[in-house]
C-alpha positions as CSV (number, residue, x, y, z in Angstrom):
1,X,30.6,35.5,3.6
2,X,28.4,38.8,3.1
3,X,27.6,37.3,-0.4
4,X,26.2,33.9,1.0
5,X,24.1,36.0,3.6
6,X,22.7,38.2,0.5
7,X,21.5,34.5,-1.6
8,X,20.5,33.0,1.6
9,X,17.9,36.3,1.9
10,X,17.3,36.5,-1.9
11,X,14.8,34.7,-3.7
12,X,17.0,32.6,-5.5
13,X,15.7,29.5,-3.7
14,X,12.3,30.4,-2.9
15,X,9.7,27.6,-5.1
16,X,6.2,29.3,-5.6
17,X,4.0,26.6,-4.5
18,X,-0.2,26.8,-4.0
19,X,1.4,23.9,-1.3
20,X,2.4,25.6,1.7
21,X,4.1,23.8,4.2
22,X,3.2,24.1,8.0
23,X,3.7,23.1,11.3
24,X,0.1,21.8,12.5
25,X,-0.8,18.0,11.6
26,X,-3.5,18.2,8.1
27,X,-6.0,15.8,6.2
28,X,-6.2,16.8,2.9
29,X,-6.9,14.6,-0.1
30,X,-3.0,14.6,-1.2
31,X,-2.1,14.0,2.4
32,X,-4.4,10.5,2.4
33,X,-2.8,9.7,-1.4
34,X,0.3,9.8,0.0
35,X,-0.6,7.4,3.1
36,X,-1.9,5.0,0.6
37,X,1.3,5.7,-1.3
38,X,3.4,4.7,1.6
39,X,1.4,2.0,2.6
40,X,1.9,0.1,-0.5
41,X,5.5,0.9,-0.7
42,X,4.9,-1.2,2.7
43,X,4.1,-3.7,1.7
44,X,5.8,-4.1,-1.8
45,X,9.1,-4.2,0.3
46,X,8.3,-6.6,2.8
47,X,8.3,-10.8,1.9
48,X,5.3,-12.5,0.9
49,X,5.7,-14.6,4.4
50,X,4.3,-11.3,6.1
51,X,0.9,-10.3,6.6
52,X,0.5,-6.7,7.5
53,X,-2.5,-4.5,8.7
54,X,-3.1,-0.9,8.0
55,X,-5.4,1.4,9.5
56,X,-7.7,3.8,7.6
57,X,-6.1,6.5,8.2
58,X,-2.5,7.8,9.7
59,X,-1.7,8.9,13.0
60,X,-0.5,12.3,12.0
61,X,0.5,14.1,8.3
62,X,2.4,17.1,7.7
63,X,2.8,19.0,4.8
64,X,6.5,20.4,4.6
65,X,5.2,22.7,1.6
66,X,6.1,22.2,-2.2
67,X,4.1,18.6,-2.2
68,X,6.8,17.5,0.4
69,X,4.3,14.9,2.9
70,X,5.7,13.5,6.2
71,X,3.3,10.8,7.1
72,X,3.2,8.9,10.7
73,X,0.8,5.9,11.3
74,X,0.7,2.5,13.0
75,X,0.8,-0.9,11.3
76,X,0.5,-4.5,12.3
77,X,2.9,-6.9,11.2
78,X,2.3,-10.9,11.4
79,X,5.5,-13.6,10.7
80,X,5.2,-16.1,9.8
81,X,5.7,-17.8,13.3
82,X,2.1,-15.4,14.1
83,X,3.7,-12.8,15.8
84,X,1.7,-9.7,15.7
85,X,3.5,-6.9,16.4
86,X,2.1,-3.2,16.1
87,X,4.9,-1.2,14.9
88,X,5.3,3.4,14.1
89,X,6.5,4.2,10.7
90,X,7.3,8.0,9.6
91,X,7.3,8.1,5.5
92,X,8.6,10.9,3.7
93,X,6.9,11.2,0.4
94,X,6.9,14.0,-2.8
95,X,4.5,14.4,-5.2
96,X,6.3,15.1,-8.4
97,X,3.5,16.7,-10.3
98,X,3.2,19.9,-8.3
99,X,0.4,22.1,-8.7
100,X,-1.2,19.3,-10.9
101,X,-3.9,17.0,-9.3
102,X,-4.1,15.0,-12.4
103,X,-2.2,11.9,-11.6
104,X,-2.3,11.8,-8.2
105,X,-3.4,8.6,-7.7
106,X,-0.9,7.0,-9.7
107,X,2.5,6.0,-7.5
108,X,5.0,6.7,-10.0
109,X,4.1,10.3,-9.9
110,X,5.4,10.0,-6.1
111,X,8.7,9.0,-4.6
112,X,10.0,7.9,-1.2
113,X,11.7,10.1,0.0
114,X,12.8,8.1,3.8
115,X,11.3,5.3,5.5
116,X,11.8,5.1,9.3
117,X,10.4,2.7,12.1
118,X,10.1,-0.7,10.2
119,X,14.0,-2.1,10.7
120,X,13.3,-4.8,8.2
121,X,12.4,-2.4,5.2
């Protein structure tokens, strides 16, 4: 075990990131990429019977550091019955292009990481 203690303290699995992770909720331009991200993920998974509505911007998003983005918002989901329903999603997304801006905007430079809230999806 004293060699797992000295690569747990090393720097073996440290990533040098200009991303830093924290614990406060941020807005940043990435952060609002990756709630548009998310949102068309959304909607991409659910049927063409359901209308959804997104709000402009997400409850609450967190950067975990290293372009690692938990995002927390509100939608509202009508069936096709027209049942609204307002329903709490938390996405976990990564930005695969790291320090690099270029490409942001483009979704297969992301990936979904989870999905929680929206039983359906």
């Amino acid at each position: 075990m004293p060699f797992v203690y000295k690569v747990i303290q090393s720097d073996l699995f440290l990533i040098d990131s200009n991303d830093q992770g924290g614990q406060t909720a941020i807005t940043t331009p990435l952060t609002e990429i990756a709630f548009n991200h998310c949102n068309s993920y959304i909607k991409s998974q659910l049927g063409p019977d359901t209308t959804i509505s997104f709000p402009k911007k997400p409850l609450n998003a967190w950067s975990l550091g290293n372009y690692q983005y938990v995002i927390n918002a509100e939608i509202d989901i009508t069936n096709t019955t027209a049942n609204t329903t307002t329903k709490k999603y938390v996405c976990r997304i990564n930005y695969k292009n790291g320090d690099s801006d270029e490409g942001a905007l483009d979704f297969a430079n992301w990936s979904i990481e989870g999905l929680s809230g929206l039983d359906p999806i």
